[in-house]
C-alpha positions, 0 to 999 in steps of 0.5 A: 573848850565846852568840857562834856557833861557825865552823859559825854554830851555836849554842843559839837565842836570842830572835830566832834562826833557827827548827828546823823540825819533824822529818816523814817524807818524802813518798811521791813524794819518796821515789821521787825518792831511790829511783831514784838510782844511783852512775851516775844521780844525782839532783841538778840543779844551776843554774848563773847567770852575773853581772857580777861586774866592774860590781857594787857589792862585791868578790864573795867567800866572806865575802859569799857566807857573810853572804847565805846566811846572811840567807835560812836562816829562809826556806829551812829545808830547807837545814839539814835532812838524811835519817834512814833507816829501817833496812833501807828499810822505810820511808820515810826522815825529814826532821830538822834536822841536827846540828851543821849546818856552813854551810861545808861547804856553801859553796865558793869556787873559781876557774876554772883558765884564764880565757881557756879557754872550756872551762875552766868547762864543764869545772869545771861536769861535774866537780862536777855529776857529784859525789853529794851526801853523804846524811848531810848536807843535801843541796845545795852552793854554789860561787862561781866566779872568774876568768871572762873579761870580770869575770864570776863564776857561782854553781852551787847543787846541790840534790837533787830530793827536797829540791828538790820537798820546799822546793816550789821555794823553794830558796837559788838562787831566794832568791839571785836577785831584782830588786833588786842590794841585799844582805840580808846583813851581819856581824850574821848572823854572830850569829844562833844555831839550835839543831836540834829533835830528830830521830826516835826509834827508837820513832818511826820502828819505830811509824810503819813499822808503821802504814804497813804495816797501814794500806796493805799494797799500798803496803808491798809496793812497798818490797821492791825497794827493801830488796833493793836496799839488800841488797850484790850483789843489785842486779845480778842482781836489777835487771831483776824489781826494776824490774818490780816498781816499776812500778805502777797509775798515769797515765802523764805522756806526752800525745801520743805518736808511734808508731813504733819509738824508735831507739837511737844512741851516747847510749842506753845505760848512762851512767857515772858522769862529765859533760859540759856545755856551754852557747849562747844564742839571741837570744829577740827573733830568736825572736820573729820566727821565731815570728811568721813561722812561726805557731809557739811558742817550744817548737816552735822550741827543739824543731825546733833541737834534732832539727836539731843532733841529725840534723847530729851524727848524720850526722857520727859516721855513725849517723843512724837511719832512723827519727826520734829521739823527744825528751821535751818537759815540757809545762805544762798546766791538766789537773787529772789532770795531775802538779800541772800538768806533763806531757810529750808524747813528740814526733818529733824528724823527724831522718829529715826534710833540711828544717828548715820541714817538721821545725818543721811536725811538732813543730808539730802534735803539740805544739798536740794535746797543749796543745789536749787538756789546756790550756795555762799563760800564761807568767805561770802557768809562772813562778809554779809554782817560785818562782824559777829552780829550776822546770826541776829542780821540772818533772824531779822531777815527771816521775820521780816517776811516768815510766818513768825511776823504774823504771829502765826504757829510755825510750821516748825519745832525750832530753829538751827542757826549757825554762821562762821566766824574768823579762824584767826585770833580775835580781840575785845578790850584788848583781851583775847576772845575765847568764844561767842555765843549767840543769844537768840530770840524765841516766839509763841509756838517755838520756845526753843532757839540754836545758835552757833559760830565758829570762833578759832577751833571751836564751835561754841553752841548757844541755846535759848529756851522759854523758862518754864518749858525747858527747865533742864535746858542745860541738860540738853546743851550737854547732850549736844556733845554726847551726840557728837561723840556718837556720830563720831563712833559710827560708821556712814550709811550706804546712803551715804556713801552713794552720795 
């Protein structure tokens, strides 16, 4: 028997781990690695909180290792790393890596304050706002101790190329399920892989070709990316580069407001570092807002939102007179629709005082834009990702085809992004999972991303910010609850009550 070596590498062997086959990576994917920026990343990250007090085992690293280690042959794009064409002339390959190392990629670390609420949003920013090394697998897992309360949280980081190439079924999901049994155990440790080899220079200079004589037009589309990768061309060339990047194509937005889009604080160029902060809603409390009010859980989250947004605007002195515009990713039964997610560009109404006559608007246009193209069951919604990584599926489909990918300013403020999670009780590491919190991606011209899954009777709210240009952001995660309260208090509008 060949016994691993610290890496869990080692000559396959009957019964070991499986290398998968070396493939180029797909155009839309491609797009997802092209927009990346040493400012906007183009990772997300998923942060889920457990009961780490309450669980079975002892949660560690050598218990985070054996788990990982049981579901490697269902997640082979965990061991599967980028080769680049010289030059961007072509898209870039997928292989298995060499000399894959499982424990760069896991990290065990522990809050610095557990009585400091801050002290795990700030922990949270620091690593989120770290890029993930291209020459190796893209994504990373932290185990982090010490919460308040016993609890503990897993951040799994994963880039959106890899994330939309593994069609969702990526280690965060594989790591949550409905059943606190664990998989793993110190016969892992013994499983052996060996790594098919990669493409050759041949393979990739004959594929290049063929692409260019096969599709010429599409070729074309490459130059921006190889001038791009040309030292100190991309700042003076960047605005005829995004130009150039825009191409025939059918655009993700499905309603849209008219009107001019207003620019505030966190419109503009983002830097490298984050912020995040979290809150939760009570989904049962929504249940009744919603039955009141005739309206979805969408039109609530997102009238929440332009409230909290208006209440922070007035308090830096900056409240446009024209309504913010937020991005709601929408998934609809639309066959010409990006594999079942568009999204409707809605009036935030931050210009409106009245919570009810806000929530009346978003109303309206979010039922136009789900009446024209068809809405999923929440069933359906759930079933696109496979798990909980489906808000970073839902970003990734998005960019691929939005202005974002251009570089472009957004015709929108922010983005609002929520998918429903299992109402049954779910597990990580045999610990009970008491929420989870989308980390999501900002870009230039956005520097303010909302996120939110369902998680039992909760609806846990993940807001990720641009350092500088949201120094209070936790301010205003805590403002989103004010605002409910508020809806909660008032009484629905004529309008309302007519639809």
């Amino acid at each position: 028997m060949v016994v691993p070596d610290a890496r869990g590498c080692g000559p396959e062997t009957g019964g070991g781990l499986t290398a998968v086959p070396t493939a180029q990576i797909t155009r839309g994917h491609s797009r997802l690695l092209a927009i990346e920026t040493p400012t906007a990343l183009g990772h997300t990250s998923t942060l889920t909180i457990v009961d780490a007090a309450n669980a079975p085992h002892r949660l560690n690293a050598t218990l985070l290792r054996q788990e990982v280690m049981a579901r490697l042959d269902d997640h082979p794009m965990l061991r599967q790393s980028l080769v680049e064409v010289p030059f961007n002339l072509d898209r870039p390959w997928w292989r298995d890596h060499p000399g894959f190392d499982l424990n760069y990629h896991l990290r065990h670390i522990a809050v610095p304050d557990p009585d400091d609420p801050d002290s795990l949003a700030e922990l949270v920013a620091r690593i989120h706002s770290r890029p993930l090394d291209r020459g190796r697998p893209l994504w990373e897992l932290y185990l982090i101790s010490g919460l308040a309360d016993g609890r503990a949280a897993l951040l799994f980081k994963m880039h959106l190329a890899a994330l939309a190439a593994s069609t969702g079924n990526s280690l965060c999901a594989g790591l949550i399920s409905d059943s606190p049994d664990l998989l793993g155990g110190p016969a892992d440790e013994l499983r052996n892989w060996m790594p098919a080899p990669g493409p050759s220079l041949h393979d990739i200079g004959t594929r290049a070709w063929l692409n260019a004589l096969v599709d010429p037009m599409r070729t074309l589309a490459t130059v921006p990316r190889t001038l791009n990768s040309v030292p100190g061309l991309r700042s003076v060339l960047n605005p005829a580069l995004a130009l150039m990047n825009q191409r025939s194509q059918r655009s993700i937005v499905i309603a849209e407001q008219s009107g001019i889009t207003p620019r505030t604080s966190f419109n503009g160029r983002i830097g490298p570092h984050r912020r995040w902060a979290g809150a939760e809603l009570d989904l049962r409390r929504i249940a009744d807002v919603r039955a009141r009010f005739g309206v979805s859980t969408v039109d609530v989250l997102t009238a929440v939102c332009g409230g909290a947004l208006r209440w922070w605007l007035l308090q830096h002195d900056e409240l446009p007179r024209e309504s913010l515009k937020a991005l709601v990713p929408l998934s609809v039964t639309d066959p010409e629709a990006i594999e079942g997610i568009a999204g409707a560009v809605v009036s935030l109404s931050t210009n409106l005082h009245r919570i009810p006559e806000r929530l009346a608007i978003v109303h309206e246009q979010i039922g136009e834009a789900v009446a024209r193209h068809g809405a999923m069951t929440a069933a359906e919604i759930r079933g696109i990702g496979g798990g909980t990584p489906l808000l970073g599926i839902v970003a990734s489909r998005l960019l691929e085809r939005s202005p974002l990918a251009d570089r472009l300013m957004p015709p929108f403020n922010t983005t609002i992004t929520s998918v429903p999670g299992s109402k049954e009780p779910q597990y990580a590491l045999g610990a009970e999972v008491t929420g989870i919190y989308p980390v999501l991606g900002v870009v230039d011209g956005m520097g303010l991303h909302i996120g939110a899954i369902s998680v039992g009777d909760r609806l846990c709210l993940s807001l990720v910010s641009d350092r500088e240009q949201i120094p209070d952001l936790s301010d205003l995660a805590a403002r989103l609850v004010d605002e409910f309260e508020l809806l909660e208090q008032a009484t629905p509008t004529t309008r309302l009550r007519a639809s």
